[in-house]
C-alpha positions as CSV (number, residue, x, y, z in Angstrom):
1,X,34.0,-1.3,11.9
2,X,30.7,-3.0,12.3
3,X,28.7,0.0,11.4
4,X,31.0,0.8,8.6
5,X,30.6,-2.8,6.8
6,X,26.9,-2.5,7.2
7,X,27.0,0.6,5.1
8,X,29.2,-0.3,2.9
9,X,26.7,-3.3,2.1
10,X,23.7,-1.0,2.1
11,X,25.6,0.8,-0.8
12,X,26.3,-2.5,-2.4
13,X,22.4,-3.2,-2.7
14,X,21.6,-0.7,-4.2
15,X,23.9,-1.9,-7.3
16,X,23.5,-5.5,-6.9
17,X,20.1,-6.3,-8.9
18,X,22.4,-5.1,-11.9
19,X,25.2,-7.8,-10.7
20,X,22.7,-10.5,-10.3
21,X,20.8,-10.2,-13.2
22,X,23.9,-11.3,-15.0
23,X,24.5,-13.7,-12.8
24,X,27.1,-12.1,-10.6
25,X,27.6,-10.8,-7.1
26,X,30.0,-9.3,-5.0
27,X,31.1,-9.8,-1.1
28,X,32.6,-7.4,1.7
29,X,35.8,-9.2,2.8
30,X,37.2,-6.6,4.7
31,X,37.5,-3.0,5.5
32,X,41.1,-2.2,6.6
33,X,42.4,-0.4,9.3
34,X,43.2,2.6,6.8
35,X,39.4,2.3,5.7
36,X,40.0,0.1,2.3
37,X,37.4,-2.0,1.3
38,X,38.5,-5.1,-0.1
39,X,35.4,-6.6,-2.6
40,X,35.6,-10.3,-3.4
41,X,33.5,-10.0,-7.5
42,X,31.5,-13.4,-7.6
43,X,29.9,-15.7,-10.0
44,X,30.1,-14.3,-13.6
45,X,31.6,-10.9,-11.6
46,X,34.7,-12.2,-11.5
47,X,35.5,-13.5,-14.7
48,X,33.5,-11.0,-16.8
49,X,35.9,-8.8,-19.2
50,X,33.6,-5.6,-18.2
51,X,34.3,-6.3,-14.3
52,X,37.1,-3.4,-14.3
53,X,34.0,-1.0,-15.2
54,X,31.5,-2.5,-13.3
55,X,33.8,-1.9,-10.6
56,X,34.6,1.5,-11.2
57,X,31.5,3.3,-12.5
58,X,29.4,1.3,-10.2
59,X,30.5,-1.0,-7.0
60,X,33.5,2.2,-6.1
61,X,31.2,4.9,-6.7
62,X,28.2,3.9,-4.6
63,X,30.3,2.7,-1.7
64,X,32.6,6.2,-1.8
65,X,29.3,8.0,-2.1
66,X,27.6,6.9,0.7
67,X,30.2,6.1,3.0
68,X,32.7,9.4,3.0
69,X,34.7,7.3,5.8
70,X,36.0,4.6,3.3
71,X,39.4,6.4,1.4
72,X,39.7,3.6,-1.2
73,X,37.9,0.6,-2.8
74,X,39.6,-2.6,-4.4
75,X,38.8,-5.9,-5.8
76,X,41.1,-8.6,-4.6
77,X,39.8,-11.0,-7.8
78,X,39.6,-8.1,-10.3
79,X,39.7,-9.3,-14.2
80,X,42.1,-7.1,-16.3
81,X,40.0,-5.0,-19.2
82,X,42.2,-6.0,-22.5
């Protein structure tokens, strides 16, 4: 699992500039036994109205991308669109 986290957070970096230039982040807090990545969104992340696509088009994508092990991707803070 060790390996695995440490890709998963390679993919995160390469979207995280875009996170923390609006004064976001976001932080691995686990990968499941059935390879789900749970994401913690921080700072303006997780109370941003646009965090549902941020997640989706961006965090999701690049860690299913470059790590074909993970199955799924979730948010355990995600914001609701409205």
């Amino acid at each position: 699992m060790e390996n695995l986290i440490e890709k998963v957070e390679t993919a995160l970096n390469s979207v995280r500039p875009y996170l923390q230039t609006d004064g976001g982040n976001v932080r691995v807090v686990e990968i499941t036994e059935d390879f789900t990545v749970m994401l913690e969104l921080l700072g303006a992340c997780g109370t941003c109205p646009m965090s549902s696509m941020t997640f989706k088009a961006g965090l999701e994508e690049a860690i299913l991308k470059a790590v074909p092990e993970i199955k799924k991707v979730e948010a355990i803070n995600l914001v609701p669109a409205f």
